[in-house]
C-alpha positions in Angstrom: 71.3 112.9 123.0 72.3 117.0 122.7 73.3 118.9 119.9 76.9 118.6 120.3 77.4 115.0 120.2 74.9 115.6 116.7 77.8 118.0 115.7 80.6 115.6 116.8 79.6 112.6 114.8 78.6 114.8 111.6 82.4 116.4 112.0 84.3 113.0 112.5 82.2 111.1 109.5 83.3 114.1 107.0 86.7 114.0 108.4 86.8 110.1 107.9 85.0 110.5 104.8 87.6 113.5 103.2 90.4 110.8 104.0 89.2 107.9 102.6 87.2 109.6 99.5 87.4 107.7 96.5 85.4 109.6 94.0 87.2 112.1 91.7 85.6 114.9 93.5 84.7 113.5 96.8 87.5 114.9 99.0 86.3 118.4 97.8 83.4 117.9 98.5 83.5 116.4 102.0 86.1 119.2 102.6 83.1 121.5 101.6 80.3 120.2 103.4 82.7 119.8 106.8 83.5 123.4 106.2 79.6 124.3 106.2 78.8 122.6 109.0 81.8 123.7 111.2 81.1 127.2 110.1 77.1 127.4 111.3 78.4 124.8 114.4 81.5 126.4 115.4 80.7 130.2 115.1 77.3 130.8 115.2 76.8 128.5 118.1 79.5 128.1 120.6 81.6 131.1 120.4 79.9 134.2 121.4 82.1 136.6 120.7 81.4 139.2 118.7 84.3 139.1 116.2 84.5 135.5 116.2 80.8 135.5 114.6 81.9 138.3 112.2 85.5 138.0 111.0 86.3 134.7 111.7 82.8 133.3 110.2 83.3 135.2 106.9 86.7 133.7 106.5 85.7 130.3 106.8 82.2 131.0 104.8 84.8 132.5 102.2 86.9 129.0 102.0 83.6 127.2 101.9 82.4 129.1 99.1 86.1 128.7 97.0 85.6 125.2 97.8 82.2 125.0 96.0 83.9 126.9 93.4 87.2 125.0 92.9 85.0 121.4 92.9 83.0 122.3 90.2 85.5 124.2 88.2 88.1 121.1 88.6 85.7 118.9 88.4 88.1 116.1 86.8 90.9 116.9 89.1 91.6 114.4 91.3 93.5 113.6 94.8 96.9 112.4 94.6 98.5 109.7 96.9 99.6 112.1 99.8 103.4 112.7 99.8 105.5 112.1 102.8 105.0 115.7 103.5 101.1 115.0 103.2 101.1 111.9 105.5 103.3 113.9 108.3 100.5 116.5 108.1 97.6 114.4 108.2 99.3 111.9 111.4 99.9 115.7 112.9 96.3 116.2 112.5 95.6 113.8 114.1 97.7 113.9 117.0 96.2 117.6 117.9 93.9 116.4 120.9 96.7 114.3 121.9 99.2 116.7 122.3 96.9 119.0 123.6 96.2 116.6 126.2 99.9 116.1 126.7 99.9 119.7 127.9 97.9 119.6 130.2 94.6 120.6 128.9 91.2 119.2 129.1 87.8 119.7 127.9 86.5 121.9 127.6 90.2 124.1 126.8 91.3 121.2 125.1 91.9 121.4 121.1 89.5 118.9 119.4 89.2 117.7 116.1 86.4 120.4 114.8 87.8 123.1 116.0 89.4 126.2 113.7 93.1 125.1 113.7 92.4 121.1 113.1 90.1 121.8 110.3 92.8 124.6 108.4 95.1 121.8 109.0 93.7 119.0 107.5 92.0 121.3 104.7 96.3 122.5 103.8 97.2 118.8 103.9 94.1 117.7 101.6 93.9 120.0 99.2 98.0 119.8 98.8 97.1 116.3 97.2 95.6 117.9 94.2 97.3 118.4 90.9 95.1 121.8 90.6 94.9 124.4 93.1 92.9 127.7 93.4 95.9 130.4 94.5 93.0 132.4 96.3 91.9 129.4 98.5 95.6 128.2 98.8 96.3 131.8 100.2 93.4 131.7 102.4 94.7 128.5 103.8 98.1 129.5 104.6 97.3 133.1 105.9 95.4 131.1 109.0 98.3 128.1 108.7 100.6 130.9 109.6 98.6 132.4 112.5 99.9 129.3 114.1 102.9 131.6 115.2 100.5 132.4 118.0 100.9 128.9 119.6 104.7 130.6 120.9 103.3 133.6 121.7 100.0 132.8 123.7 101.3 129.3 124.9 99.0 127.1 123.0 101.8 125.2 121.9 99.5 122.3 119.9 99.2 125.3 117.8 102.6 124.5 116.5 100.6 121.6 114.4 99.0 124.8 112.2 102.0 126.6 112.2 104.0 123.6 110.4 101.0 123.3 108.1 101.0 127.2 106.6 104.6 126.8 106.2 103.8 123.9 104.1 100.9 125.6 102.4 103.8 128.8 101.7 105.3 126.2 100.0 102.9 125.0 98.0 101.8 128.9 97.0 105.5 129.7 95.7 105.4 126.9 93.4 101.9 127.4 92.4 102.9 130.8 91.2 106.2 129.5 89.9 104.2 126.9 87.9 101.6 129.3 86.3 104.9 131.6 85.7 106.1 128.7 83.3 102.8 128.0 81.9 
């Protein structure tokens, strides 16, 4: 068996796993450890370009290390039953090889599961279900939701999916910031 199908089934049990979490911390930290893997499998194996390694890598390192931070700081935080907005995001989620499919693509130009825009998608949609939320890490998130907007521009139209999830994670920033104005 090779590497990738290692990488596979260690990327679909945390994303199973960050669903179905029951612990008062355990979304966080599946979201955390999916994040680490993703990072080391994702850009430091398959891509080879070189600001893929470089700029992209430090971004999601950066979220990986907020999300150490935020699950210990909160450690008594925990997730919500999603909200209708929540479910829509999380069935979007996982409808991104599907659509992609539906457009014609397949692997290896297909979208999958562990790929960048998937995993900012479900992280938005996750991390929305908890009453706490670090406004660096939620800004992080919906800076790369909102690079969606290249799905119009390039054609990678299951892109759309991230696009739908920044504006949701914009959202959820303005009221963050309207809630610690009140506090």
């Amino acid at each position: 068996m090779d590497n990738s199908n290692n990488i596979a089934r260690i990327c679909t049990f945390g994303r199973y796993t960050v669903l179905y979490a029951k612990s008062k911390m355990g979304s966080k930290i599946c979201i955390r450890i999916y994040k680490f893997v993703y990072r080391y499998c994702f850009f430091c194996m398959v891509q080879n370009r070189a600001y893929s390694k470089i700029l992209c890598s430090s971004i999601v390192f950066s979220l990986w290390g907020l999300f150490i931070y935020e699950s210990w700081h909160s450690k008594n935080d925990v997730i919500m039953k999603p909200n209708r907005i929540q479910t829509i995001l999380l069935l979007l989620y996982l409808l991104y090889p599907i659509v992609s499919l539906l457009l014609g693509n397949s692997f290896p130009q297909m979208v999958t599961y562990i790929m960048p825009c998937p995993v900012i998608s479900l992280s938005i949609a996750v991390y929305a279900g908890y009453k706490r939320k670090n406004k660096i890490l939620l800004a992080l998130l919906t800076i790369w939701g909102l690079t969606g907007i290249k799905s119009i521009i390039f054609n990678a139209y299951e892109d759309i999916i991230l696009l739908v999830c920044g504006l949701y994670g914009v959202v959820l920033f303005i009221n963050e910031i309207k809630k610690s104005i009140i506090d």
